[in-house]
Structures are given as structure tokens and as C-alpha cells.
C-alpha positions as CSV (number, residue, x, y, z in Angstrom):
1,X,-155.6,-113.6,70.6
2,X,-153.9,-114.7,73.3
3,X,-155.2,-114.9,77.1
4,X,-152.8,-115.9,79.3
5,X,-152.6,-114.3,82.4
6,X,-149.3,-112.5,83.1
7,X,-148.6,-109.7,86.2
8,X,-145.1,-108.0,85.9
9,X,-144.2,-105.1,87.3
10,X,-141.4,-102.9,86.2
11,X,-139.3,-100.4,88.3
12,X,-137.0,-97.9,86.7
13,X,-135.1,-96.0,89.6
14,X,-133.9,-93.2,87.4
15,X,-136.0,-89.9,87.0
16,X,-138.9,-90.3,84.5
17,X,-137.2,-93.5,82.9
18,X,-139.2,-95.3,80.8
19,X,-138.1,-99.0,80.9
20,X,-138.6,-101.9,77.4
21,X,-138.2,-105.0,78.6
22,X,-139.8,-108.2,77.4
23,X,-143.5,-109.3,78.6
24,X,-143.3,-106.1,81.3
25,X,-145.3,-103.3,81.4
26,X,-144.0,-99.5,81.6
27,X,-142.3,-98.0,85.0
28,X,-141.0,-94.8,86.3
29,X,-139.5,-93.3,89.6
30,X,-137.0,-90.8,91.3
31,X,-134.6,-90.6,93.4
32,X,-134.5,-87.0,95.7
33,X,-134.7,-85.2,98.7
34,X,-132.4,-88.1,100.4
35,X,-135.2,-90.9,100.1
36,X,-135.7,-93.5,97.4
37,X,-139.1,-92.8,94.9
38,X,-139.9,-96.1,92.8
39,X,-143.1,-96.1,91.1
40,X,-144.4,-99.2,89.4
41,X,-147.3,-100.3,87.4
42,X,-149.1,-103.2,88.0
43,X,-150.3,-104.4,84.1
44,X,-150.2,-107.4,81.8
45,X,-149.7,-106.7,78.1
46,X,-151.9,-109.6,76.6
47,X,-153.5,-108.9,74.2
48,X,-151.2,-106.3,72.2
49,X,-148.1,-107.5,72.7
50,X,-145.5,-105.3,75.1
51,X,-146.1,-101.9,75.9
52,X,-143.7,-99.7,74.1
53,X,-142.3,-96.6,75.3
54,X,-144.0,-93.7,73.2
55,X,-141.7,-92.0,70.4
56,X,-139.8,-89.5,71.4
57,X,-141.8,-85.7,71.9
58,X,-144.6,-87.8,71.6
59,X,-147.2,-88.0,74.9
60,X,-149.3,-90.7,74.9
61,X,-153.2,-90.3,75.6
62,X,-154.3,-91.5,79.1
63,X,-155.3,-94.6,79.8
64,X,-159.0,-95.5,79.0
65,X,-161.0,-99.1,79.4
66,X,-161.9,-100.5,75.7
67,X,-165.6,-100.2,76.7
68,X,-164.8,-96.7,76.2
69,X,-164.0,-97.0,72.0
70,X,-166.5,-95.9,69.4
71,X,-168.8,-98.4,69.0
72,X,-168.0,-101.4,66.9
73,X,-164.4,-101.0,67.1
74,X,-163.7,-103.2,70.0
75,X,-166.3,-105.6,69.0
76,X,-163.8,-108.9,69.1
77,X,-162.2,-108.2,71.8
78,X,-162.6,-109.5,75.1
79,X,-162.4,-106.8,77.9
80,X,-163.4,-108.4,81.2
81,X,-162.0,-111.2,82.3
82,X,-161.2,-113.5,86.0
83,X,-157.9,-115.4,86.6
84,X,-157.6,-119.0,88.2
85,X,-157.0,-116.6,91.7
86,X,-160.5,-115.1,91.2
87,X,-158.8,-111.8,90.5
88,X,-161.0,-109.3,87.7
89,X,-158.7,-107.8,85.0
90,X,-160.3,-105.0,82.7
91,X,-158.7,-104.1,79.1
92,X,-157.7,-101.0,79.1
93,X,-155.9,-98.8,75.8
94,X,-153.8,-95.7,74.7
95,X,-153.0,-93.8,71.9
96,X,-149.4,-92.8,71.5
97,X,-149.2,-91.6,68.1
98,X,-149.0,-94.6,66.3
99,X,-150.5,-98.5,66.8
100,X,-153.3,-98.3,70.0
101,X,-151.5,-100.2,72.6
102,X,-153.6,-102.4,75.3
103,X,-153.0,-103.8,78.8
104,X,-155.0,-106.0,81.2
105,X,-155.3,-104.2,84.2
106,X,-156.1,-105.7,87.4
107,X,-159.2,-104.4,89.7
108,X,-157.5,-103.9,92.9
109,X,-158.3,-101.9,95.6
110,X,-156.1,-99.4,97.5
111,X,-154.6,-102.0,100.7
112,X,-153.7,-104.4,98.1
113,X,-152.0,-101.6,95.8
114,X,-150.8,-100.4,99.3
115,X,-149.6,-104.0,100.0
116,X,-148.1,-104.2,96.2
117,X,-146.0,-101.2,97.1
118,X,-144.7,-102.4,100.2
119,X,-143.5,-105.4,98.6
120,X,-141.1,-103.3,96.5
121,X,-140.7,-100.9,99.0
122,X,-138.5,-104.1,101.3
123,X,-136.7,-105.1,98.4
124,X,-135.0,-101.3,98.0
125,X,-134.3,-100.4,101.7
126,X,-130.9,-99.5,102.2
127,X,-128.8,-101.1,104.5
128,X,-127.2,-99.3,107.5
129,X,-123.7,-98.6,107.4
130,X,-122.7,-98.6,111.2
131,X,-119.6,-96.6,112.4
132,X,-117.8,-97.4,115.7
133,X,-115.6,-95.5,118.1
134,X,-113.2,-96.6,118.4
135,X,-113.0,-97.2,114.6
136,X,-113.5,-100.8,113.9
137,X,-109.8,-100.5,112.0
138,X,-108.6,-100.1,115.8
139,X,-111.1,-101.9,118.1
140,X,-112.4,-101.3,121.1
141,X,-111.3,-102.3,125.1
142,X,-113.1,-103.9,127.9
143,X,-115.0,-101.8,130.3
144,X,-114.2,-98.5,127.9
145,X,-117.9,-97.5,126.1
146,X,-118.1,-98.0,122.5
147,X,-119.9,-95.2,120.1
148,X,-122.5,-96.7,117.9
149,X,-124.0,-94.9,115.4
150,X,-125.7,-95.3,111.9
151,X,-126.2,-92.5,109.0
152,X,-129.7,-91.4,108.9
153,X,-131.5,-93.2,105.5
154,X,-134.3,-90.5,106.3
155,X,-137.3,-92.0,104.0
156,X,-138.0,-94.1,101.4
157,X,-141.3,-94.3,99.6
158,X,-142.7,-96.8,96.9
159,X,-145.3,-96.3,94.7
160,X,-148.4,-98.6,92.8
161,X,-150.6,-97.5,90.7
162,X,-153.3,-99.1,87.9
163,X,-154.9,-96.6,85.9
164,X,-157.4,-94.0,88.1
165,X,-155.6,-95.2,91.3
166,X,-152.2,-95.3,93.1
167,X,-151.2,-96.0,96.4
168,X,-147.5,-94.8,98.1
169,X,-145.9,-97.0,100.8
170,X,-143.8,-95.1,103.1
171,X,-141.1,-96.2,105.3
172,X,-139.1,-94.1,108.4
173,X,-136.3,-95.6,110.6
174,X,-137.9,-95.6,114.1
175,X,-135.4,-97.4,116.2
176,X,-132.1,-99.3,115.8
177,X,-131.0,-102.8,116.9
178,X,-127.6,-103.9,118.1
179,X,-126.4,-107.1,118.2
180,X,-122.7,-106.3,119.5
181,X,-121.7,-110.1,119.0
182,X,-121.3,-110.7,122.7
183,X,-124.8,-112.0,123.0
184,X,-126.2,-108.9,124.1
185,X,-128.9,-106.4,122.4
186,X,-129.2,-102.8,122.1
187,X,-131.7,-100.7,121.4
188,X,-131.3,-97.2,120.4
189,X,-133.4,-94.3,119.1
190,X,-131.9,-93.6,115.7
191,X,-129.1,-92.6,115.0
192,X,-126.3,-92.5,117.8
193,X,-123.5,-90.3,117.1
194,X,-119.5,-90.6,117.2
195,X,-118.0,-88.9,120.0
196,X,-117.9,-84.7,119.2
197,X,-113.9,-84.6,120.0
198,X,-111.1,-87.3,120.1
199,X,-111.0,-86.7,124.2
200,X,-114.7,-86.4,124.6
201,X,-115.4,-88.2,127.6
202,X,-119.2,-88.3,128.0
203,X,-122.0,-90.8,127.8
204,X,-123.2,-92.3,124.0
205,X,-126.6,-91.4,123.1
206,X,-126.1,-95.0,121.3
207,X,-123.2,-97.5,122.9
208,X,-122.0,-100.6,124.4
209,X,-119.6,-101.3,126.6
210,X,-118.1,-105.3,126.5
211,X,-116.5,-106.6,129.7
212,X,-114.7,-109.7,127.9
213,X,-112.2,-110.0,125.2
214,X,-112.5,-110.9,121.8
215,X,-110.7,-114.1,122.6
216,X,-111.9,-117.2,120.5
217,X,-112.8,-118.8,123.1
218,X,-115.2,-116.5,123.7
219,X,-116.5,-115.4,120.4
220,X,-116.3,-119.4,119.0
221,X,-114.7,-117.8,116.2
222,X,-110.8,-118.0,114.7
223,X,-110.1,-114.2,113.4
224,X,-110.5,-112.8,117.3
225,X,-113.5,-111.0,116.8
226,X,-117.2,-110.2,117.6
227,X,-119.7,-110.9,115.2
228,X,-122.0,-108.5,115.4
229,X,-124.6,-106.9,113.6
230,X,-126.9,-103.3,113.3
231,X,-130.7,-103.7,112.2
232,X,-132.4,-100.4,111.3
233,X,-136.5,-101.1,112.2
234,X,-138.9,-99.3,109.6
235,X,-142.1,-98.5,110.7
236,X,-144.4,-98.9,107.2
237,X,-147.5,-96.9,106.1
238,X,-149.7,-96.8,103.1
239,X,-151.6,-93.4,101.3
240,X,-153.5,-94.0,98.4
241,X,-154.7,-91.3,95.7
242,X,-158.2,-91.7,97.1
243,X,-157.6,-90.6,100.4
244,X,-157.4,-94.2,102.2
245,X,-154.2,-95.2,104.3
246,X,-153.1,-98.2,106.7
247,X,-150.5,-99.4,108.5
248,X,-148.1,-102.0,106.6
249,X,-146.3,-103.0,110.0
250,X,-142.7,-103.4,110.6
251,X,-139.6,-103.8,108.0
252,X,-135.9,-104.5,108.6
253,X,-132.4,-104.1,107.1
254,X,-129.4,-105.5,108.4
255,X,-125.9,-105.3,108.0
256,X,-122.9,-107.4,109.7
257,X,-119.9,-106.2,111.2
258,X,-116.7,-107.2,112.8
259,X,-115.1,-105.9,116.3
260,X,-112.3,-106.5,118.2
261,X,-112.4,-105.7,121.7
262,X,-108.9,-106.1,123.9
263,X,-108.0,-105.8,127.6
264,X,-106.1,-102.7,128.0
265,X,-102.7,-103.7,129.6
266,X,-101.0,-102.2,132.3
267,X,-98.2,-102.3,133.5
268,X,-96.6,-102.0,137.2
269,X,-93.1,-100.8,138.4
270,X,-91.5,-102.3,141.8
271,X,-89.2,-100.2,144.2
């Protein structure tokens, strides 16, 4: 039988997909209410092979430790066993119907499942798309305030379970950073907005005004533009089914953007 030690986890993103890929365990997830749901499950499939998606109209039986089967029946099997990490695994099996399928589940408490969702929570966080006003298409002028402004991403939530426990990582936007490309920083409460009519002439809630050109020699680039770039800042926490929680800290996605900024011209008449 064999005992290597193998973690995978596998993500579906679609709702209630059940995923068959080779030497990974089973995974569903959904996507609604604006936010991102990915659920994973943190198994190896020594000794029985992969775990196969049940038939279908066929529900499997929870999962259950072999400890649990009649007696005699799991006599050959090994069902505890410690990785070169130190880390416990416990055998655990189901009944779908047809051949009893195993997995080697690791004992983890809920921060590390917390932590385990966090870590595929940062891989799925959607990058800001920033808008400008002016429109970046046009550009923007010295001394003339520039709208900034991202689209809400409201939240996103991963989940990590092992069988009997599961903890959700949960991340919300709490402030934006601007780096306009002029070597300044700005720091706005999400979102910003455009401006509410073409003539509007009021403050941004989120904006930058540049007081130089996009002139190469400024920007030490050749296409005459800033190179800037928007970071939304997630603030990260962790629930597990238990009851316990934690903070997970900070996460960040960025995206780059591209602004040309003129001088607005004038132009004077003699008498």
C-alpha cells in the first residue's frame, strides 16, 4: 500500500462543481452576491487511489475515520500516521455507492485551516480596474484635479475545510493606494467616484492634481506618460465552524496604468 505523503488541494469556482483531476482531492465553491466563494479540501488520496466524484443521483455517506469500520475490516490498514513536518494525518472513508473510497486527512486546527484559506483567498483577489477623469483615452492637464476612482469588489471569501471542521477567510477593501506615476501617493477611502456631470466643478472624494507635464524628461519614459499604478488594501479575517476567528492581516492587488498629463495652452492677442 502505498504511503507517501501527498497534500493537494483542489478549487472548483463554479457552483457545486465537483472537480477529477489526477492525485487531487474533491472541491467545490460559488460565485454570488458580487463576492468570490472557493471552498477547498485539504486531503491526500493515499491509500485508495483518487477520490472520484460520486455517480450521478448518487450522495455519498459523510466522511468517517477507518477506526470507525466494523471490526476486523480495517485490520491492515494503517490509520494514523506523522509526516517528515511532524504533521498527524488520520485515514478517513466514504461510501458512495460503489468501491469505499479513503483519504488521509490532516489534524489541523482552525488558524492553520484559517491560514490554508487565506492562502487561496490572495491568489483569487481581483484586481482593481481604475477609471480616470479625464478618461485616460484623453488625459489630464497640470494644475486641473484628476477623478480617481475604482469599482467596488465588495467581498471575497475562501473557504477550508477537513472533515468535522472548516474555516472561511474573508477579505473587504478598506482603503485604496495611488501611485499617480509622478512620485507621489494617495490614499483614499474606497472607492472615489467620476465626476456626477461633464461640468461638475467640485472637489474629488478621491483625486490628484499633477503640476508637471508628462514630458520624458520627467517621467524617464519614451511614450509621454505617467506610470502609475492603483492598489486596493484588504483587510483579512478568519471564522471557523467552531466558533474561533483571527485576524489574517493585510492583502493587496494592484493594477498599472498609463496617464498623460499636458499644459493647457493659451493663447494671447496683442492690440
Amino acid at each position: 500500500m502505498p504511503r507517501r505523503a501527498l497534500t493537494s488541494i483542489a478549487l472548483a469556482i463554479s457552483m457545486l462543481a465537483w472537480v477529477q483531476r489526477p492525485a487531487l482531492a474533491e472541491g467545490g465553491g460559488a460565485i454570488g452576491g458580487g463576492g468570490t466563494e472557493v471552498i477547498s479540501w485539504v486531503f491526500a488520496n493515499e491509500p485508495g487511489g483518487n477520490i472520484q466524484p460520486p455517480s450521478p443521483g448518487v450522495e455519498c455517506a459523510p466522511w468517517k475515520q477507518v477506526t470507525e469500520l466494523p471490526p476486523g475490516t480495517a485490520a491492515d490498514l494503517l490509520t494514523l500516521r506523522a509526516d517528515a513536518a511532524g504533521l498527524v494525518w488520520r485515514l478517513y472513508y466514504r461510501d458512495c455507492g460503489g468501491p469505499v473510497q479513503f483519504a488521509w486527512v490532516p489534524v489541523l486546527n482552525p488558524a492553520q485551516l484559517g491560514q490554508f484559506a487565506f492562502d487561496e483567498l490572495v491568489k483569487r483577489l481581483p484586481k482593481p480596474a481604475p477609471s480616470l477623469s479625464p478618461d485616460a483615452a484623453v488625459g489630464g492637464y497640470v494644475n486641473v484635479e484628476t477623478w480617481l476612482a475604482v469599482t467596488d469588489p465588495r467581498v471575497v471569501t475562501a473557504t477550508s475545510a477537513i472533515p468535522g471542521l472548516s474555516a472561511t477567510a474573508t477579505a473587504r477593501v478598506t482603503r485604496i493606494e495611488w501611485q499617480p506615476g509622478d512620485g507621489s501617493t494617495e490614499l483614499c477611502q474606497p472607492f472615489g467616484s467620476l465626476p456626477p456631470s461633464p461640468g461638475f466643478t467640485g472637489r474629488a472624494p478621491c483625486g490628484h492634481t499633477y503640476v508637471v507635464p508628462s514630458h520624458p524628461k520627467v517621467t524617464g519614459t519614451a511614450d509621454e506618460r505617467f506610470h502609475g499604478s492603483v492598489t486596493l488594501v484588504w483587510s483579512v479575517t478568519w471564522t471557523a465552524s467552531n466558533g474561533a476567528s483571527g485576524s489574517l492581516g493585510e492583502a493587496r492587488s494592484v493594477s498599472p496604468f498609463v496617464y498623460r498629463v499636458r499644459e493647457i495652452q493659451t493663447i494671447g492677442s496683442g492690440g
